[in-house]
C-alpha positions, 0 to 999 in steps of 0.5 A: 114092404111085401106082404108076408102073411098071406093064405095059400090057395091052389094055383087053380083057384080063381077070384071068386064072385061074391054075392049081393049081400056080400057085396052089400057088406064090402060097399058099407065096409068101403064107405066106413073106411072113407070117414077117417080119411075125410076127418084126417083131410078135415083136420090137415087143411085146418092145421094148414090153415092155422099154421105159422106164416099165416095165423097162429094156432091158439095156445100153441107155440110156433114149432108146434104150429108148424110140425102139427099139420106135417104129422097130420098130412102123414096120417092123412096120406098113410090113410088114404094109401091104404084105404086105396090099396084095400078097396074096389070101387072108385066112387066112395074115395071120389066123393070124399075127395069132393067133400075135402076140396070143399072143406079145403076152399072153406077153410082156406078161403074162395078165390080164383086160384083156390077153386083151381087148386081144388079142382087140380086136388080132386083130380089127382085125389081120384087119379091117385085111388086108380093108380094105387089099386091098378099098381096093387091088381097087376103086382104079384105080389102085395108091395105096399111101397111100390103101389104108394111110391107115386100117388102120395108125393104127388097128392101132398104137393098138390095138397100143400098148394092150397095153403100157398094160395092162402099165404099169398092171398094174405100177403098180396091183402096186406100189400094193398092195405098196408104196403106190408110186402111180408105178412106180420105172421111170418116175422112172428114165426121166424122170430118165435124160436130165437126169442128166448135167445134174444132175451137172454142177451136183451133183458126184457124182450119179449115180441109183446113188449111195447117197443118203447119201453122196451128201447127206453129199458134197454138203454137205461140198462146200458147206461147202468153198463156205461156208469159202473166205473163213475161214483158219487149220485147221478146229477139231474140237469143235462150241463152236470151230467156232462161234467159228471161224465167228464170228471169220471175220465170220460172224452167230451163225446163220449160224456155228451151221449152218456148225458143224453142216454140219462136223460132217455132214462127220464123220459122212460119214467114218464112213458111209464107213468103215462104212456097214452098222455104224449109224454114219449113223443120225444123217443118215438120221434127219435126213434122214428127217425132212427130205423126211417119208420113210424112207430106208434105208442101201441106198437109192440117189438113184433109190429116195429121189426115187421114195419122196418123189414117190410120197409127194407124188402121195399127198398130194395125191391124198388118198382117190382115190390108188387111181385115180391108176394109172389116170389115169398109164395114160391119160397114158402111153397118150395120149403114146406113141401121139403121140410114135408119129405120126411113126413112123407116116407113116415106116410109110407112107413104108416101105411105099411103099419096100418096094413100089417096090423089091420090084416090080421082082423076080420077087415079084410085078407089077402089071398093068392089067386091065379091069373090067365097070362099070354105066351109066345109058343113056337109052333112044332106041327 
């Protein structure tokens, strides 16, 4: 990524000084390239805050809640890399890195560790500025990448701890509110994908469904499964469908749970007629009893899963179920910053772009000067 459109000057020509106006104009230049580094900041950490495994973005899916700040996060590294590599002066980026940890803790919420997450971001956002522009002084020539290579990695890790923080301040909240050790967010975003798979093999799925008529509907649909080989009009009490059962080659077990199942059937018509009237204390007590969780008549198939994993996770996690927050907020830091690599290089590949295209316009140019450089010579006299 060198530059290769550049003007030739003689070797014995300097940097020139530029005058105060001139210097004027390169500050308000310098200023006006800081604003779509800031709005890019403004909306990454929104994005970052609405992403999936935390809140979900209105009106969007979980894919596209998920991809939306990795692709902003490029633009947001592409553009201060370059903004970086184009300018002197190492006060305006400072100040619009002061202005994006604000608006990051504001978004993302104050705690403890958000404020030293802020701090440690404004440090590296200045540090990152300096080592661009020290890389690009003492190169021969303009290499975008090798000026980059370094700062922008760091920044995005950096960067992604402000949502890890968030994530576990949400999950750590829950904990104590509900003993929910992962937050409802995360079985919606693992979920979300595979749900029109599910609902190709469960008819009627939906993680908005109400859970029981969802399990109600469920079973009448394997009952009918069951039933195809049976003839003759489905008796009513429970005595006649077991011997309805029987009389179709069904084994005395097998014709007792077909009778049951018939009878969940009618207790899923009276769910449906009146949910909110008691009349599903039955399945809700069976099924209650069956995943070992309590499940009310608003539950929704998201609410029943997050109930049942989290009554796992605790199991298994036994006396340490405090710190398995902790634990989720390393993983969920770790695999956003991996999925982040790609989006990383399209960073570079940005920046590369933005440089090749913005050279070519009256911004700014690039122009060979010559620099004093030390040798060693022997001495002959």
């Amino acid at each position: 990524m060198d530059s290769a459109a550049a003007q030739h000057v003689p070797d014995s020509a300097q940097k020139q000084h530029i005058s105060p106006d001139d210097e004027k104009k390169v500050l308000i230049k310098e200023l006006l390239l800081q604003i779509p580094v800031l709005l890019l900041a403004g909306l990454t950490l929104w994005s970052l805050r609405a992403s999936v495994a935390v809140d979900a973005l209105p009106g969007t899916n979980e894919v596209a809640s998920f991809l939306l700040p990795l692709f902003l996060l490029s633009g947001l590294l592409a553009t201060y890399g370059f903004v970086a590599l184009v300018t002197e002066k190492w006060w305006p980026p400072a100040i619009t890195g002061l202005m994006t940890v604000v608006l990051g803790v504001v978004l993302l919420g104050v705690s403890p560790g958000m404020i030293v997450v802020a701090v440690l971001l404004l440090a590296v956002w200045v540090a990152g500025g300096k080592y661009i522009a020290r890389e690009r002084d003492e190169s021969m020539k303009i290499r975008i990448y090798r000026s980059l290579k370094r700062a922008l990695p760091i920044l995005s890790t950096i960067l992604l701890l402000m949502p890890t923080v968030r994530f576990h301040n949400v999950s750590a909240q829950q904990y104590e509110e509900s003993d929910l050790i992962l937050p409802r967010g995360v079985v919606v975003s693992l979920l979300g994908p595979l749900e029109g798979g599910l609902r190709q093999v469960l008819p009627g799925f939906s993680l908005d469904a109400n859970f029981q008529e969802f399990a109600a509907q469920a079973a009448a649909d394997q009952i009918s499964k069951q039933l195809d080989g049976m003839t003759g009009p489905v008796p009513a009490d429970l005595t006649d469908l077991q011997q309805f059962a029987l009389d179709a080659g069904y084994d005395a077990e097998t014709a007792e749970q077909l009778a049951l199942a018939l009878e969940q059937e009618e207790v899923k018509q009276a769910i449906s007629q009146d949910l909110a009237g008691g009349a599903d204390i039955e399945l809700a007590n069976s099924l209650s009893d069956s995943l070992g969780i309590e499940i009310a008549t608003s539950d929704t198939v998201t609410d029943v899963i997050t109930k049942y994993v989290n009554t796992q996770l605790t199991q298994v996690a036994g006396p340490f179920a405090e710190y398995v927050p902790w634990l989720f907020s390393l993983i969920y830091w770790f695999g956003f910053r991996l999925i982040a690599i790609p989006f990383i290089w399209l960073a570079f590949l940005l920046a590369w772009g933005l440089f090749k295209i913005l050279q070519h316009t009256p911004l700014f140019d690039v122009v060979y000067v010559k620099r004093p450089v030390e040798e060693v010579s022997l001495i002959t006299s």
